[in-house]
N, C-alpha and C positions, 0 to 999 in steps of 0.2 A: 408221751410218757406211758408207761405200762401201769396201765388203770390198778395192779393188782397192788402196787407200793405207792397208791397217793396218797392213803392215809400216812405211812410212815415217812414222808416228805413232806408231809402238812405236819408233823410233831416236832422231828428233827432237823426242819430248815433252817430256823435260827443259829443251829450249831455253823454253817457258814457264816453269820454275821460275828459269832464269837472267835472263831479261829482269823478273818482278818482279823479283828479288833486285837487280837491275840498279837500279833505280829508287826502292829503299830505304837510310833512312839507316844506315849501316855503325855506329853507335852499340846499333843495336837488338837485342841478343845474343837474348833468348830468341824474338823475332818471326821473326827471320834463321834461328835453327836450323830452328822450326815450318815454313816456308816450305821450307827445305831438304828435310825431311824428307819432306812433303807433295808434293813434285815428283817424289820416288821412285814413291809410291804410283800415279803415272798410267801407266806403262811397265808397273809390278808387273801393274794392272789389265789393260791390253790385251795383257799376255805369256797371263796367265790364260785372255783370252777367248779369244783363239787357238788355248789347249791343251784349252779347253773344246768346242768346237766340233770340232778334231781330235777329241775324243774323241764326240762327238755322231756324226762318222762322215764329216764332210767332209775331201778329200783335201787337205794339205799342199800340192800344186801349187795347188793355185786363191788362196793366197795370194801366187803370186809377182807384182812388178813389173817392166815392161820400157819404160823410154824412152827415148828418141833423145837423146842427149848429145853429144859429139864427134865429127865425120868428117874423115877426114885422104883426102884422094884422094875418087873416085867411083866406087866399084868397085862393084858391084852382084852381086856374085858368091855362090856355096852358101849358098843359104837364107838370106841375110843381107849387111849390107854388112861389105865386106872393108876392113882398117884403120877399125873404128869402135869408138868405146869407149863403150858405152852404161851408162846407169843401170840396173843390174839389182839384185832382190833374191829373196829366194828364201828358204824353209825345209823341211827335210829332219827327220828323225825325232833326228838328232845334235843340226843345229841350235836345233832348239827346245828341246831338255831344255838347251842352255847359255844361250838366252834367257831361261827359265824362272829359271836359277841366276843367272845375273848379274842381273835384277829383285830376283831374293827377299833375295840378299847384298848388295846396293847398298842397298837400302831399313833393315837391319839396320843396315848399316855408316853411317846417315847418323843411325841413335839414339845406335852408338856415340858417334859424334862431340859429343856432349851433352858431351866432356871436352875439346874443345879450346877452348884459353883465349884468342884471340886470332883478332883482323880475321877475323870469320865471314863476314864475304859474301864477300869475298876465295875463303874456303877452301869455299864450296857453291856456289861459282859453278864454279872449276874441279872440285870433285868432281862437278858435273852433268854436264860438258862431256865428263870422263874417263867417267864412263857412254855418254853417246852414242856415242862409239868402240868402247869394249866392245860394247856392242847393235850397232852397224853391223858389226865384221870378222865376226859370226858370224851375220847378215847376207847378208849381198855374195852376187850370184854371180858376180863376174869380180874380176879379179886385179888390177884398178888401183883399184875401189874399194872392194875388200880394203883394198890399199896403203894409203890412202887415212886409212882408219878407223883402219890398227893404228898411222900416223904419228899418227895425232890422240890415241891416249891416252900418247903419249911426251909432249909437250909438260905438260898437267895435273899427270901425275904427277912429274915432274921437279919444278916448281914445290912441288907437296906435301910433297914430301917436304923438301927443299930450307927450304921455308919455315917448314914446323910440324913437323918432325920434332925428334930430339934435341939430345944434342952434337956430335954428329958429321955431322951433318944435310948438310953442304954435301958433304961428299968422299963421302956414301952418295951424294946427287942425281947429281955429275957421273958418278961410276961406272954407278948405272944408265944414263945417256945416253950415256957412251960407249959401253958392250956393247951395249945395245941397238942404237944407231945405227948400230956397226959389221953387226950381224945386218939391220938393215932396208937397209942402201948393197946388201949382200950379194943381200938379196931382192929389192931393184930389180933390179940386174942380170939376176937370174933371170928378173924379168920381162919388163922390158926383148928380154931375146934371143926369149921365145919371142912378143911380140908382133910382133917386126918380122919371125919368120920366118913365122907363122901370121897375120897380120892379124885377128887376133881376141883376147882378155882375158877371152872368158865361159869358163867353169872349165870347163862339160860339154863345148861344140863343142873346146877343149881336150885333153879329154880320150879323147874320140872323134879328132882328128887326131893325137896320140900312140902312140896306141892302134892307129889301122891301120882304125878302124870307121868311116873316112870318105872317101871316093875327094876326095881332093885334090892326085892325083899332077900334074895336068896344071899347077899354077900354083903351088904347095908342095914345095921340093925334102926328100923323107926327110929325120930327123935320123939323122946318125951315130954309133955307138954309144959313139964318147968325147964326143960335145958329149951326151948322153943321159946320161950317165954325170957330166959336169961340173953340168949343171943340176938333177939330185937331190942331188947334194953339197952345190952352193951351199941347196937348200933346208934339209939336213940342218942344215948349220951355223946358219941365219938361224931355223932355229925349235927348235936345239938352245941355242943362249943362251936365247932366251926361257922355255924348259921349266923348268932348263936342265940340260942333260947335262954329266956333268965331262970337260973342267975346265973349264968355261965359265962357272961356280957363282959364282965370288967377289962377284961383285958384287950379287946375291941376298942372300947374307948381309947384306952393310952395310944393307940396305934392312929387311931383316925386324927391325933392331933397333935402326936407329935413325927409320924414319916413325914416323908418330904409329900405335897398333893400329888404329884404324877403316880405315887406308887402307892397312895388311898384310891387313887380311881382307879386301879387293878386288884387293890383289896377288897373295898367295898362292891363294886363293879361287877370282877369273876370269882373271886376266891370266898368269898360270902354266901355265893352261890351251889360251890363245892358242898355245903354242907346240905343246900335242901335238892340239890342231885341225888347225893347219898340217902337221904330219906322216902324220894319217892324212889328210886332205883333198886335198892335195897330194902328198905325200908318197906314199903307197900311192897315192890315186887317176887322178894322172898318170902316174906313173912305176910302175907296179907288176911290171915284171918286174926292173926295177934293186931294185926294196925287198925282193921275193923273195930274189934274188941276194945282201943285204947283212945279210939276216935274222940269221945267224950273228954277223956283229959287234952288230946289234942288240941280240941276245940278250945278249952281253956288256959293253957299253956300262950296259945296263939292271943288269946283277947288278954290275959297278963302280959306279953312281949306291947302288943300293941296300946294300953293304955300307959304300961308302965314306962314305956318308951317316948311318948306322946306328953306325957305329965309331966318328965321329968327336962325333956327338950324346951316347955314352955318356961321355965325358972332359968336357965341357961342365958350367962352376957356374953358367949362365945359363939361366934358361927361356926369355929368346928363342933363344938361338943353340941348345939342345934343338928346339927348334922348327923353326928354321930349316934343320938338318942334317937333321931328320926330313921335312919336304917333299923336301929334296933324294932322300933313301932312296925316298922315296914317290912321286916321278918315275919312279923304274926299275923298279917294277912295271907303269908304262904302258910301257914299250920290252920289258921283259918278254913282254906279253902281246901287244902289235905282233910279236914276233918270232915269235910259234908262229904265223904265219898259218893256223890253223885260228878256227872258228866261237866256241870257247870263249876261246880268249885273246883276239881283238881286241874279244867282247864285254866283257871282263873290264876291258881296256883301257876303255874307255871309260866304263865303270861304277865304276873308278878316277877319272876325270877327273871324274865330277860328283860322288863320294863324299869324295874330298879337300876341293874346293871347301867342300862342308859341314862337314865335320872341322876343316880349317885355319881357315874363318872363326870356330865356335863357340870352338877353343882360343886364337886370336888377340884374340877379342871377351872372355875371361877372363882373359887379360893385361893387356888393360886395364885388370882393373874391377881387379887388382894392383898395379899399375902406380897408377892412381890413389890407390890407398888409401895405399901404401907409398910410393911413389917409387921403387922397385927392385922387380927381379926376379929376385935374384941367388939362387942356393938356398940361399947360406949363412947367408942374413938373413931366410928367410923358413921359419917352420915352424911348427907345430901348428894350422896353417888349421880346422882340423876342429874346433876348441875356441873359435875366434871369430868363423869366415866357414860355417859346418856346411851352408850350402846352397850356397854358392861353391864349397867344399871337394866338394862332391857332384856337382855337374857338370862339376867339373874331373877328376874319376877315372870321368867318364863319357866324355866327350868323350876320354880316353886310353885307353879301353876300344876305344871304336870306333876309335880311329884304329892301337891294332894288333891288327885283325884281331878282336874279339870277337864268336862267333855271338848274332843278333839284329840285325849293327849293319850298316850299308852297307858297313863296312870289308872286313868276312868274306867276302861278297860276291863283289865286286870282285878280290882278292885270292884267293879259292879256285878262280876263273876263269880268273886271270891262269894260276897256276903248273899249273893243269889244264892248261890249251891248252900251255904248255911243256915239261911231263912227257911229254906225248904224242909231241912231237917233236926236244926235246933234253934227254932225262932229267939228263944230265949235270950240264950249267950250269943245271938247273931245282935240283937238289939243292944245288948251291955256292949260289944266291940266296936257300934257305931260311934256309942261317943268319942272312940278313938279318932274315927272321921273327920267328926268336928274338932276333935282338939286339932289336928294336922294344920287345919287349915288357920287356926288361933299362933299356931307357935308358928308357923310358916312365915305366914304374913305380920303376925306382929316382929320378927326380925329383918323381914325381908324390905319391910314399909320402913323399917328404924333407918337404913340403912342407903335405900335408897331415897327415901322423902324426909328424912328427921332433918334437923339443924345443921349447916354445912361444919367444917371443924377448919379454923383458920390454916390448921398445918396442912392441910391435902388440896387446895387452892389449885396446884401445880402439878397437875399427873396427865402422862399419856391415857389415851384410851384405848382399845385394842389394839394391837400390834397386826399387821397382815398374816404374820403364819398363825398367829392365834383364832384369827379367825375360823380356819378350818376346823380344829376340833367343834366348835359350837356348832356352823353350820351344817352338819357331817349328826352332831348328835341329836341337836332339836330335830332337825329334818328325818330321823328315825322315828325319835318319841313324837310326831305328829302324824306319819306314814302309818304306823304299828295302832295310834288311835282311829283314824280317817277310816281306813281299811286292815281292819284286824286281822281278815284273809290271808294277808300275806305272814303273817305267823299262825293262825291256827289251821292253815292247809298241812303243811308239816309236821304241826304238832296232834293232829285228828288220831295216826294210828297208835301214839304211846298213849293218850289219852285214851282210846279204844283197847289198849292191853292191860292197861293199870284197871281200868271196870269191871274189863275181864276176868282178872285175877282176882277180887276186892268182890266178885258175885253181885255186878251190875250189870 
C-alpha cells in the first residue's frame, strides 16, 4: 500500500464494513454482528502497522497527508496559499497512542454489542460511522477538519443512544446534543475568528503565527491580548463539556447510564478523551502563555472535578452512576497534571488519557456482562458475585484495582505522575486533590466488595459466568492496563516528543 494514503485508510476503512452491511438483509442478526465486528479489525490492523513501523524506526512525519481542498481568494502568500483549507493529516507521538486506543476499544466494543437485541444493521452501521469520526479528529491537522470529524461522531452517537439505550434513552440522547452542540457552536467560533484573521486552519503554521515564530506582520494584524484571552476560553469551554469539567458534567451522567455499555466504553473510553486532546493540542499548544497564566485555576478546576466526582460516587446505590462520577473524578487528574506544566505532570496527563480509556472501557464492558445477566446494576440487588460469576467477580476487582491507582496497573502510573508534577509546583492544592485518592479507593471498593462479597441474593443463584467470546475483551484489556503499569516505556517512548513540544511551547 502506498504509505502516503494509510492514514486515510486507517479513517475511512470502516466505510467498507458500512457499505456491505449496507446491502445486507436487516433480518440477519448473527451475519450483521460478524460483519460489524470484522470491520473493526481492518482500522485495528493498519493502526497496528503504523505503530509497528514507528517502532521499526520510521519517522511519524512521513506518514502525513496534504491535498488541495478549498481556495477561497488567490493569495499565494508564506509558504502556502492564504485563505485555503486543505485536506491535511498527520500523526505525532499523542496521536497515535489514541489511534491505537480507539481501534483496540472500538473492535472490543463491537463483541460487546453481541447484547444488543434489535435492528443490528441499523446499530453497526452508525457504530462504524462514529468510529471514523473518532479516527479522523485525532487525525486532522487543521482545525476545520478537526471540526469536521468531531461534528460527525455527534450525529451516530445521538442516534445510539437514543435508539438502543434504556428508559430513559431519549432525554440522555437530547442532553448529550444539546452540551455538546452548545461546546462544538462554541468551537466554530473559535475557529471561525482565527481563520479569518490568519488565513489558514493547519494547526502548526497556527501555531507558529500565534506564537510570534512567523514574520507575518506585514499582512496579519497581531492579536490582542483580550481577543487571545477570549479565544482560549471559548476553547476551554468547547473542550471542557466534552471532557467534561464541572459543571459542565450533567449530561455525561445520563449517558453513562442510560446507552447501551458497548457504546459507554466508546464514550467514556475515546470520546472523553476528545475533550483533553483538544486541550493539550489546542489548548496548551496555541495559546500557551494564556494556559500558563490560568494554570492555577487549572490546577483547581481539576482537584474540584476530582473530589466532586469522588464524593459524590461514594453516596451512589448504582454501579453505573459509581462509574460515571468516577470518570468525572478521573478527568481532574488530567487538569491536574496540565497544571504543574512541568515534564512530570503533563506526561502524567496524558498517560491518564489513554490509561482511563482502558479502565473505563474494561469496567463498562463488566457492566454489561451484569447488566445482561441481571437486568440491573443496582448494588442492593446485586451481591455474592464471587459465589456464582467467581471469574466475572475477579476482573471486576481488578479492573477497580487499577482504576484506583493500584501499583502494577496503568492507573498508578498515570496518577503518581500527575500529582508529582503538582507537588513540585503547587504543593498545596496537590495535597487537597489527594484526598480524592483516598476517596477512589473508599467508593471503589465499598461497591465493588458490596457486590462481589455482600449477601448472596436468592434470585441470581442461577447465572452463566463468562461466556467464551467475552472473554477476549477482558483479557485484551487487563493485559494492557498491566503491560502500560509493568513497563510504562511502551507508552511514554512515543509519547517523549509531544511531551517535549508541549514544554517547549509552555517555556520549559
Amino acid at each position: 500500500m502506498n504509505q502516503s494514503i494509510l492514514l486515510s485508510f486507517l479513517i475511512f476503512s470502516p466505510l467498507v464494513g458500512i457499505l456491505i452491511l449496507g446491502f445486507m438483509p436487516k433480518a440477519q442478526e448473527k451475519t450483521i454482528k460478524l460483519v460489524g465486528f470484522l470491520s473493526t479489525l481492518l482500522p485495528l490492523l493498519v493502526a497496528g502497522i503504523i505503530y509497528v513501523q514507528y517502532l521499526s524506526g520510521k519517522a511519524l512525519s512521513t506518514f502525513g497527508e496534504v491535498y488541495e481542498w478549498i481556495q477561497i481568494g488567490n493569495f499565494e502568500l508564506y509558504k502556502g496559499r492564504l485563505f485555503a483549507i486543505d485536506y491535511e493529516l498527520g500523526v505525532d507521538g499523542f496521536s497515535l497512542a489514541l489511534l491505537l486506543l480507539t481501534t483496540i476499544v472500538a473492535t472490543l466494543a463491537s463483541i460487546a454489542s453481541i447484547n444488543i437485541k434489535k435492528e443490528w444493521k441499523g446499530y453497526f452501521m452508525l457504530f462504524l460511522l462514529l468510529e471514523i469520526g473518532m479516527l479522523g479528529v485525532f487525525a486532522a491537522e487543521n482545525l476545520i477538519l478537526f471540526f469536521l470529524f468531531f461534528e460527525l461522531t455527534l450525529i451516530p452517537m445521538f442516534f445510539l443512544i437514543g435508539k438502543w439505550g434504556y428508559f430513559d434513552k431519549e432525554k440522555a440522547a437530547y442532553s448529550y446534543l444539546i452540551y455538546n452542540g452548545i461546546g462544538s457552536a462554541i468551537l466554530l467560533i473559535v475557529i471561525i475568528i482565527l481563520f479569518a484573521r490568519t488565513g489558514t486552519s493547519n494547526i502548526a503554521l497556527l501555531g507558529e503565527i500565534l506564537n510570534g515564530t512567523y514574520d507575518t506582520e506585514q499582512i496579519i494584524k497581531p492579536f490582542s491580548s483580550e481577543l487571545r484571552w477570549g479565544l482560549f476560553l471559548g476553547l476551554l469551554i468547547a473542550f471542557g463539556v466534552k471532557l467534561p469539567i464541572f459543571p459542565l458534567h450533567s449530561w455525561m451522567l445520563r449517558v453513562h447510564v442510560q446507552a447501551p455499555p458497548s457504546i459507554v466504553m466508546l464514550h467514556s473510553g475515546i470520546l472523553l478523551k476528545i475533550g483533553a486532546f483538544g486541550l493539550i493540542r489546542f489548548g496548551a499548544g496555541l495559546f500557551p502563555e494564556e494556559f500558563v497564566a490560568f494554570s492555577v485555576v487549572l490546577a483547581v478546576l481539576g482537584v474540584v472535578n476530582l473530589l466532586y466526582g469522588a464524593f459524590l460516587a461514594f453516596i451512589q446505590d448504582d454501579f453505573k452512576m459509581v462509574l460515571a462520577y468516577s470518570s468525572i473524578s478521573h478527568m481532574g487528574i488530567i487538569l491536574i497534571g496540565l497544571a504543574a506544566l512541568n515534564e512530570a505532570g503533563i506526561q502524567g496527563a496524558i498517560f491518564q488519557v489513554v490509561s482511563h480509556g482502558l479502565i473505563s472501557a474494561l469496567l463498562f464492558f463488566l457492566v454489561g456482562i451484569l447488566y445482561e445477566r441481571f437486568e440491573t446494576t443496582s448494588l442492593a440487588r446485586l451481591g455474592g458475585l464471587a459465589k456464582v460469576m467467581p471469574i466475572t467477580a475477579g476482573f471486576l476487582l481488578a479492573g477497580s484495582m487499577a482504576s484506583l491507582g493500584l501499583p502494577g496497573m496503568s492507573g498508578f502510573v498515570s496518577e503518581f505522575m500527575a500529582f508529582l508534577g503538582l507537588f513540585k509546583e503547587m504543593p498545596v492544592i496537590a495535597a487537597i486533590g489527594a484526598i480524592g485518592i483516598i476517596m477512589t479507593a473508599v467508593y471503589l471498593l465499598r461497591a465493588v466488595l458490596n457486590m462481589t462479597f455482600g449477601s448472596l441474593k436468592e434470585d441470581i443463584k442461577e447465572v452463566n459466568d463468562l461466556k467464551k467470546v467475552e472473554w477476549v475483551p477482558v483479557i485484551v484489556l487487563l493485559g494492557l492496563i498491566i503491560l502500560i503499569g509493568v513497563y510504562p516505556n511502551v507508552l511514554s517512548g512515543p509519547l517523549q516528543s509531544t511531551v517535549e513540544t508541549i514544554m517547549l511551547g509552555i517555556g520549559g
